[in-house]
C-alpha positions as CSV (number, residue, x, y, z in Angstrom):
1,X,3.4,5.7,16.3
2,X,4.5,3.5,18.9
3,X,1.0,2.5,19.6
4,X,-0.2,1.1,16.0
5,X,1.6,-2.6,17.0
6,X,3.0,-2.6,13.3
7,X,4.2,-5.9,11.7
8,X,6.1,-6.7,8.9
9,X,5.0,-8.2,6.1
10,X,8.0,-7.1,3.4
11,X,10.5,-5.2,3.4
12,X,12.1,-3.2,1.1
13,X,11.9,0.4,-0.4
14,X,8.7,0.4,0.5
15,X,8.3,-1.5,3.4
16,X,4.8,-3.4,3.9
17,X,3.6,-4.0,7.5
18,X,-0.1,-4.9,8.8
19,X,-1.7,-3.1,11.9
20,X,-5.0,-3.5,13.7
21,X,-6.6,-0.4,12.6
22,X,-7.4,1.1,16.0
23,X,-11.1,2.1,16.1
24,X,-12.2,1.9,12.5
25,X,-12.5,-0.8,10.1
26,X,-12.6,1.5,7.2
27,X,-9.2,2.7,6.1
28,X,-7.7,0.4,4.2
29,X,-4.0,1.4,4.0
30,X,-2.1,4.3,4.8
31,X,2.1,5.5,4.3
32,X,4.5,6.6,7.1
33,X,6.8,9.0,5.2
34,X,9.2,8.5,8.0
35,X,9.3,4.7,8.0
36,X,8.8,4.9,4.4
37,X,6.0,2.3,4.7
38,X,2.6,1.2,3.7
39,X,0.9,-0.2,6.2
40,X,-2.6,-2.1,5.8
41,X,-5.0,-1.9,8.2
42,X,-6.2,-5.9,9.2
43,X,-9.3,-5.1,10.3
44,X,-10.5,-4.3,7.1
45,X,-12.7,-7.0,5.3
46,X,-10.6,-7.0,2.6
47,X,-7.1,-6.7,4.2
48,X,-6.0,-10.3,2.6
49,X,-7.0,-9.8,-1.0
50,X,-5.4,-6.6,-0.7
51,X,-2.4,-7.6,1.0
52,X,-1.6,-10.4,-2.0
53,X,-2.0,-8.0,-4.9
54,X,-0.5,-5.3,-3.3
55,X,2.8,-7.4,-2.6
56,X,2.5,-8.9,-6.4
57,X,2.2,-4.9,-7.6
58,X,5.0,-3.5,-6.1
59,X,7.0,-6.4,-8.0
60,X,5.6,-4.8,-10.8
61,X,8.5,-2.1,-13.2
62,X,6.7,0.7,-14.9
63,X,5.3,-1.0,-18.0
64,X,3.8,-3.8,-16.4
65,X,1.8,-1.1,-13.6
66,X,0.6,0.6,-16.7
67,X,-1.0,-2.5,-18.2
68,X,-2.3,-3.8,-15.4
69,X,-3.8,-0.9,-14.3
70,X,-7.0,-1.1,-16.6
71,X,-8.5,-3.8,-15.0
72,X,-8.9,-2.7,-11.1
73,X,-10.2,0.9,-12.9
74,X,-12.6,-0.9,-14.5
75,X,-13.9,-2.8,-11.8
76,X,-13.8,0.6,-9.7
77,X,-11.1,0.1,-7.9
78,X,-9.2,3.0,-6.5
79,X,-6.8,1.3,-4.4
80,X,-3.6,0.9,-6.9
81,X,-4.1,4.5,-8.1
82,X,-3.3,5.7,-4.4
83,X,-0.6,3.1,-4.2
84,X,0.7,5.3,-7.3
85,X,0.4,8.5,-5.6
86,X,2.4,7.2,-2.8
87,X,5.1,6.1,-5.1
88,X,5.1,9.4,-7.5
89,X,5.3,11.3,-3.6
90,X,8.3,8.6,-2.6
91,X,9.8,9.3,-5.8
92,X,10.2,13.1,-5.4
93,X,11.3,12.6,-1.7
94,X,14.0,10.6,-2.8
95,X,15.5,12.7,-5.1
96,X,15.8,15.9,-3.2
């Protein structure tokens, strides 16, 4: 963990940080249960676009997630349902 050079972009409950991805380009974000973080990887050729709705989401209560869910899953996008995921998984940790 040492290694992935993390740096902050928010924080809060999650935190947000940026790294450089090591090898590969292709993962786009992952979570660190221990730092309780999402990290973005910036080598990825859409880390910026990401990075902006992904800070504007987590703004977000309930009610407005589930309306503005629609439109990503209509264009495809799979990225705010795993966001969601690590949220629900956040959740449960929290509570026990």
């Amino acid at each position: 963990m040492k290694d992935l050079k993390l740096q902050l972009i928010q924080r809060g409950a999650p935190s947000v940080y940026a790294c450089e991805g090591g090898k590969t380009k292709k993962f786009l974000f992952s979570y660190i249960p221990e730092r309780d973080a999402i990290v973005l990887n910036k080598k990825h050729k859409s880390y910026e676009h990401y990075k902006d709705l992904l800070l504007i989401y987590l703004q977000f209560n309930d009610s407005q997630k589930k309306e503005f869910l629609p439109m990503p899953r209509s264009m495809g996008m799979t990225f705010f349902d795993s966001i969601n995921k690590v949220l629900r998984m956040r959740k449960k940790v929290l509570r026990t």
